[in-house]
C-alpha positions in Angstrom: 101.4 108.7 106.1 102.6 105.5 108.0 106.3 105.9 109.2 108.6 103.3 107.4 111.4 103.1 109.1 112.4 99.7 110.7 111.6 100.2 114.3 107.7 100.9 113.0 105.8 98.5 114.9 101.6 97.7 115.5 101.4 95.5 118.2 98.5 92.8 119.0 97.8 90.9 121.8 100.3 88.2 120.9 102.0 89.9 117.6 104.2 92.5 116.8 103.8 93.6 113.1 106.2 95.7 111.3 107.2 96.4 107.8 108.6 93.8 105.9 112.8 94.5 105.8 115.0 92.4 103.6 116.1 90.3 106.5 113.2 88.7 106.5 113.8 87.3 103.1 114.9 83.4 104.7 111.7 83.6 106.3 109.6 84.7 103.4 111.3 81.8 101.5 110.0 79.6 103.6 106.5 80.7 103.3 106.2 81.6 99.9 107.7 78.1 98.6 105.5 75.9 100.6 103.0 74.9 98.2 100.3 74.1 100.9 100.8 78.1 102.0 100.2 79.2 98.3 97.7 76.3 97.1 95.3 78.7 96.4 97.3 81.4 94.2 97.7 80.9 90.5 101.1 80.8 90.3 101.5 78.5 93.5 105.0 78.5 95.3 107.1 80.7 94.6 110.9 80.3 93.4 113.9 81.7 95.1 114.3 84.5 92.1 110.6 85.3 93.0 110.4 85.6 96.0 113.9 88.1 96.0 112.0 90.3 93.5 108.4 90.2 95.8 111.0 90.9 98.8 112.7 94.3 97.0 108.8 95.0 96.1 107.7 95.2 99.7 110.1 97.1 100.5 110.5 99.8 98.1 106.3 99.9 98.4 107.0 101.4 102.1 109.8 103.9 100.3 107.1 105.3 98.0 103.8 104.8 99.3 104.3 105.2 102.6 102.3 102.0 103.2 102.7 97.9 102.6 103.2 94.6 103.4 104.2 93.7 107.2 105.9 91.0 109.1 104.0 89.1 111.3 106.1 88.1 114.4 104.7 86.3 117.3 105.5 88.0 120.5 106.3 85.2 123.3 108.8 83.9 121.0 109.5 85.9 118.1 109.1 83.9 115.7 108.1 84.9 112.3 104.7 83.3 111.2 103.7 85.1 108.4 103.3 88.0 106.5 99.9 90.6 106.1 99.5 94.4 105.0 98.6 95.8 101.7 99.2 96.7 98.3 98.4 98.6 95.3 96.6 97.1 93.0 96.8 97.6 89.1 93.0 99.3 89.3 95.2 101.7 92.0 92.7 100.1 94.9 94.7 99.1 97.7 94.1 95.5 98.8 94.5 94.0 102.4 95.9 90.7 102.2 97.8 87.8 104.5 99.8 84.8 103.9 100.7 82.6 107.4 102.7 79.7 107.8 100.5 76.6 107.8 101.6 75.7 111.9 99.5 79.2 112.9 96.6 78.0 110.6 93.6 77.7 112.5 94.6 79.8 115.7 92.9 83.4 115.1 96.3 84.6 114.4 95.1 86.2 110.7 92.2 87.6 112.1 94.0 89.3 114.9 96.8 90.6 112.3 94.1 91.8 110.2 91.9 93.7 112.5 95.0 95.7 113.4 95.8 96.1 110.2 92.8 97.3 108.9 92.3 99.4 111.8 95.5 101.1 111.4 94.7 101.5 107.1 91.9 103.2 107.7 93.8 106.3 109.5 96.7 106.1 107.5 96.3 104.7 103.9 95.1 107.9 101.9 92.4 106.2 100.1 88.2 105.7 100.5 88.2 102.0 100.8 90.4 98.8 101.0 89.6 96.0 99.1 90.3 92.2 100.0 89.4 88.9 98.0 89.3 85.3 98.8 88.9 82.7 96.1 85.2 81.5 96.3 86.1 77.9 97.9 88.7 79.3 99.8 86.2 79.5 102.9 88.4 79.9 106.3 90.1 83.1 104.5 86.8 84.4 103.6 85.7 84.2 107.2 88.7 86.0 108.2 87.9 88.9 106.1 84.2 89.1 107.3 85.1 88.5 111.1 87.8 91.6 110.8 85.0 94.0 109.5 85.3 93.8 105.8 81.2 93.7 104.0 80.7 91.4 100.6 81.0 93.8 97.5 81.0 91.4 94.7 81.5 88.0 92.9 84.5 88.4 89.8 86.9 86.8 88.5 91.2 87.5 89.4 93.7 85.9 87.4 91.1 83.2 85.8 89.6 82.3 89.6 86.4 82.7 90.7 86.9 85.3 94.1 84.7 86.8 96.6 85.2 90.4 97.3 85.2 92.3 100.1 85.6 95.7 101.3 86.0 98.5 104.0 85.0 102.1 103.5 86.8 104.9 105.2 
């Protein structure tokens, strides 16, 4: 099992990704209220109240499963730019998933996150695969999930939206 302690840290060529810590709630807050960020979730930006509750969540995931949702922090500057990691899903799959402020849109920051990621799930996420879904006309987020190694499993729909999914045996 991953280590979650705070100083817990993946690096990539230009990131540094660690486990999401409560002092990265102003940042999250940020992110999860921008409605262009979350256009493509059902329940759209997030509230303060919200995104305190999702904030406790990530955390307490790393406490008991030993696995979660990271910080994405570029390296040159340190500025945060997003989050990405995974989660247990309701079915008790784990999905892989990734949420970036819109100013790193478009710069192969997700798909550098998430082949690190994914790479470090496999050896330490006790599970046989990892799931991760796009909505179908979501297209740049489906081509990050193909371009970090994830293979089309099936059309279906989450939360009343049509989604693409994807995923990586281990």
């Amino acid at each position: 099992m991953a280590h979650p302690a705070s100083n817990f840290t993946l690096e990539t060529e230009r990131l540094r990704l660690r486990p999401i810590q409560k002092l990265d709630f102003e940042d999250l807050c940020i992110l999860d209220s921008d409605p262009d960020v979350r256009r493509y979730f059902p329940e759209g930006a997030l509230e303060i109240e919200q995104i305190a509750r999702e904030v406790d969540r990530f955390v307490m995931e790393w406490k008991t499963l030993g696995f979660g949702m990271f910080a994405a922090i570029e390296k040159n500057n340190n500025h945060f730019i997003g989050r990405c990691g995974f989660a247990k899903l309701e079915s008790g799959e784990v999905e892989f998933g990734y949420l970036l402020l819109k100013e790193y849109w478009g710069q192969g920051y997700a798909t550098e996150a998430s082949k690190a990621l994914l790479e470090w799930g496999v050896k330490n996420i006790p599970t046989d695969h990892i799931v991760g879904f796009a909505p179908a006309n979501h297209l740049a987020s489906r081509r990050v999930l193909e371009k970090c190694g994830m293979q089309y499993h099936k059309m279906d729909i989450y939360q009343d939206i049509v989604c693409v999914f994807y995923q990586k045996k281990i």
